[in-house]
N, C-alpha and C positions, 0 to 999 in steps of 0.2 A: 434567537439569533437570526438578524435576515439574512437574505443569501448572498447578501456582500461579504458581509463579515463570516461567513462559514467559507465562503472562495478565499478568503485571506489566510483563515486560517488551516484550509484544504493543501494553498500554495505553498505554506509556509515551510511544509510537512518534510520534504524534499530534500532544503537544504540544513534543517535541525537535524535530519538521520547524516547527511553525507559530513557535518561537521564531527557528529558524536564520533563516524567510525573511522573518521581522519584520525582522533584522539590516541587511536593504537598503532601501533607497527602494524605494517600489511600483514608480516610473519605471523604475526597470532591470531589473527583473523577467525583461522581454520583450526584455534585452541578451544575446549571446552571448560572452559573455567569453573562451570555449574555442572556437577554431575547430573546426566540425565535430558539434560537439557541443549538447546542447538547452538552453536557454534553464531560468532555474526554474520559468518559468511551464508551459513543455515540460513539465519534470521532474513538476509539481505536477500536472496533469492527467492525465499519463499515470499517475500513486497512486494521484489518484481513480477513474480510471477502473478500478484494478486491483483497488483496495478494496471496490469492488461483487461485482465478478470471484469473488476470493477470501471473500469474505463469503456469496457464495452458495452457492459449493459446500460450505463449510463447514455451512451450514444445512442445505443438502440430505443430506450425510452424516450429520448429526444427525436428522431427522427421514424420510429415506428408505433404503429397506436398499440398499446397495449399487450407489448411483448412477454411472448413467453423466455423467463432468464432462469437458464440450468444450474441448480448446483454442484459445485466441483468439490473433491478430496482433496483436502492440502496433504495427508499423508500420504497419497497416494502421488501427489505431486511431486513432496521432498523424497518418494520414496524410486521414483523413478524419473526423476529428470535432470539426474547429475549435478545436485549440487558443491559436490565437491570438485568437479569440473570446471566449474563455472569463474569467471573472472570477476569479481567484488565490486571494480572500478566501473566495467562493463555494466552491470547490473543499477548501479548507484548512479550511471549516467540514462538508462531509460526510466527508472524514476522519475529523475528529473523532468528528462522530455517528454516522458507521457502527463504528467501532471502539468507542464508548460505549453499544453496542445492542448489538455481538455481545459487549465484556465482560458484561453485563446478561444474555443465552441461556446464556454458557458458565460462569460463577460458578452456575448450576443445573446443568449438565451430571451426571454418574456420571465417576467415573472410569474405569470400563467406557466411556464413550461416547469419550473418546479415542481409544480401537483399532477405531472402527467405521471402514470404508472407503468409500470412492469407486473406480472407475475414469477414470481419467485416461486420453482420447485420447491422449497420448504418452507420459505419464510411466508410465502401469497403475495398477495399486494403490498407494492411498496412504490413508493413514489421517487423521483428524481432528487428530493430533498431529501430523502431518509439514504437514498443509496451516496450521496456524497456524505452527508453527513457518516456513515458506516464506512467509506472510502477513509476520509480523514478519522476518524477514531482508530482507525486498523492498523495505520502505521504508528498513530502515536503510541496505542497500547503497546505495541514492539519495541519502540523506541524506547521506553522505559528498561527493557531488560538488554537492549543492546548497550547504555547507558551503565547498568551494572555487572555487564558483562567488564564493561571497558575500563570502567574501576577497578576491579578483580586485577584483570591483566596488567591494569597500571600500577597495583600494588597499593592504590586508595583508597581499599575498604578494608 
């Protein structure tokens, strides 16, 4: 895939989640339809909060040589940063904007500037192509369970 078509399909990302979680009532948002498992409003904050995440070190690989990029707990995230607090729409609008800022950085990039890397605390080296590429796969993989969340709640499965 070149890095046009990974940016396409990076951008795309954004408005396929805010369409899927429009599909429900706000009200059930914060329902668990899947024992066990998180809620969309769960789902939705833990994106935003990972789209910052991944937005950064992608910036940092672009503008610094060879960055050290930390890894973080998502349970430690969903377990302490108020997700049930938190506003859905709020959350589903810096999605948006953050992936419409970093399309807007990476549509200037070099194609050289793909292969620039990061060190990653756990994963090692990893390049600017792999961290979007891992950017875009993260919400999709979501996406899929907020999709069957939404079923559930809509009574179509």
């Amino acid at each position: 895939m070149t890095p046009e078509e990974l940016l396409q399909r990076f951008a795309s990302g954004a408005v396929a989640l805010q369409t899927c979680v429009q599909r429900v009532s706000p009200e059930k948002w914060s329902e668990t339809p899947v024992a066990g498992r998180w809620s969309i409003a769960q789902v939705v904050c833990h994106l935003a909060d990972f789209e910052v995440i991944y937005a950064t070190r992608i910036k940092q690989v672009l503008a610094e040589d060879n960055p050290a990029l930390p890894g973080v707990s998502e349970e430690l995230f969903a377990a302490r940063l108020h997700y049930s607090q938190r506003s859905v729409s709020d959350e589903l609008q810096l999605i948006t904007l953050q992936r419409r800022q970093l399309c807007t950085i990476l549509q200037s990039a070099d194609l050289e500037d793909y292969q620039r890397t990061g060190v990653h605390t756990e994963a090692g080296p990893v390049t600017l192509e792999t961290l979007l590429e891992t950017t875009t796969e993260h919400l999709e993989h979501h996406l899929k369970f907020v999709a069957e969340k939404v079923a559930i709640l809509n009574g179509d499965s």
